[in-house]
N, C-alpha and C positions, 0 to 999 in steps of 0.2 A: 530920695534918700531920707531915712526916717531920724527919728533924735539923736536913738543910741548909736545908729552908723555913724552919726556926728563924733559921739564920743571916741568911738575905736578910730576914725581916722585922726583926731587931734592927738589919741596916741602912737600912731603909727602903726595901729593894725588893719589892713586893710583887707577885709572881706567881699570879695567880687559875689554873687547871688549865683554867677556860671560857676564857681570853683570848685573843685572836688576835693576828698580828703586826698593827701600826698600818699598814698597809701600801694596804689600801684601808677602805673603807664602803660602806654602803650608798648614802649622798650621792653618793661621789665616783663610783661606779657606777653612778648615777642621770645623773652629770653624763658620764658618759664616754659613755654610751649615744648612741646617734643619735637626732636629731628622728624626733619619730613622724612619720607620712604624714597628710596633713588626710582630716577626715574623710567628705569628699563627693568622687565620684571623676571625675578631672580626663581630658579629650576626650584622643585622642593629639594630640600636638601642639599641645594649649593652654597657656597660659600660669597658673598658679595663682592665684587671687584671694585668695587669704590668704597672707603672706608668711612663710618657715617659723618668723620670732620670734615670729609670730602664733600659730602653732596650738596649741590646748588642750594643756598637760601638758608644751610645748617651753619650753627654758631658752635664752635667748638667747647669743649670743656674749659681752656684756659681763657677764650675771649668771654665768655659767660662772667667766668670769675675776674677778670679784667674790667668789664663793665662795672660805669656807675653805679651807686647802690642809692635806690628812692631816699632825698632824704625827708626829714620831719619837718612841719612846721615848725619854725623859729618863733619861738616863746620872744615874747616884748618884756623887757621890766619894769613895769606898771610904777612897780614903788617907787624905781631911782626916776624916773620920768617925774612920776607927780610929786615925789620929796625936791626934786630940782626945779620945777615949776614954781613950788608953795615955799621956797627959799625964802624968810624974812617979812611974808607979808601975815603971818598969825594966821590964818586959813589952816584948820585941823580938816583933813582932805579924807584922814582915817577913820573919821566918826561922823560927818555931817556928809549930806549928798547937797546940799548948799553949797560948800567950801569944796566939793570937788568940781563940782560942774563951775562954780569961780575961776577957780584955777586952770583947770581947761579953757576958761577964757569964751564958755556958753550959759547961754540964758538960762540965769537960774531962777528965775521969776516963778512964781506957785501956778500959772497958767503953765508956763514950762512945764514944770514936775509933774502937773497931771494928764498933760499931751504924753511926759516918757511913759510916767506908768502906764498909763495906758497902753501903751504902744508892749509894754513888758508885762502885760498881763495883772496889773494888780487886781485883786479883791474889790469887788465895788464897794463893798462896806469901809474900808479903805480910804478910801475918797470922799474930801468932804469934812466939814466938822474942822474939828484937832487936826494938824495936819500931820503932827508929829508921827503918828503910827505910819504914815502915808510912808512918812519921808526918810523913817527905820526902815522899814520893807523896801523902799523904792535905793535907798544904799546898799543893800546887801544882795539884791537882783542885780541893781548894774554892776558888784564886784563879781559875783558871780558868773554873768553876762561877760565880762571881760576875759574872765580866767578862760570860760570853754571857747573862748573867740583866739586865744595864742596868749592873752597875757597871762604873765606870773605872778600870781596874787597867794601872797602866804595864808596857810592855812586859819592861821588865829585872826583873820579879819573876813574869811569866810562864814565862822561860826556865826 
């Protein structure tokens, strides 16, 4: 498990590496399909004596619309999680990647930070030096990293 999987789990997102988007199923696949053709084969020009809700393995129009509907990932809320985390101990969680990963209760040691970025792709130029640019770029990847993982992260802390 890598750093930032660290982070989504201490938010309760969990992303498995097997999961797919919620997007279809097999169900809903099943249900999208067309009625099979019955199984005894019809004159040209007759009329079919099984009607097509009838035949083996077909799902009628009403059980169709009956059926569950795929739902969406369930968005997490980042903020009420880490605003109820940072409750009273001064950790600004909004602006520093220090005071977040405090808060989550992970190493936020500068060894830390440059294991995440790295892991998040930062700029090598980046690294190193001032760490401050590191650690602006390495806040706004892991909000960002959170948001397209299920969490809800307002737009004006994306910027």
């Amino acid at each position: 498990m890598g750093f930032f999987s660290n982070i989504l789990e201490k938010l309760g997102i969990k992303k498995d590496k097997g999961d797919k988007p919620a997007t279809t199923s097999a169900a809903t696949a099943e249900q999208k399909s067309e009625i099979p053709a019955a199984k005894t084969p019809i004159a040209s020009g007759a009329s079919s004596p099984i009607k097509p809700d009838q035949r083996e393995g077909a799902m009628s129009l009403k059980d169709r619309e009956a059926a569950p509907a795929v739902k969406a990932v369930s968005e997490v809320d980042v903020v009420a999680k880490l605003e109820k985390l940072a409750a009273g101990s001064g950790l600004d969680w909004k602006a520093s990647i220090v005071d977040m990963l405090k808060v989550l209760g992970i190493d936020s040691s500068k060894d830390a930070r440059i294991e995440l970025a790295k892991e998040l792709g930062c700029p090598a130029d980046l690294i190193g030096g001032d760490y401050s640019k590191m650690n602006v770029w390495l806040h706004k990847e892991v909000l960002k990293k959170i948001a397209e993982n299920g969490g809800n992260i307002p737009a004006n802390l994306l910027d």
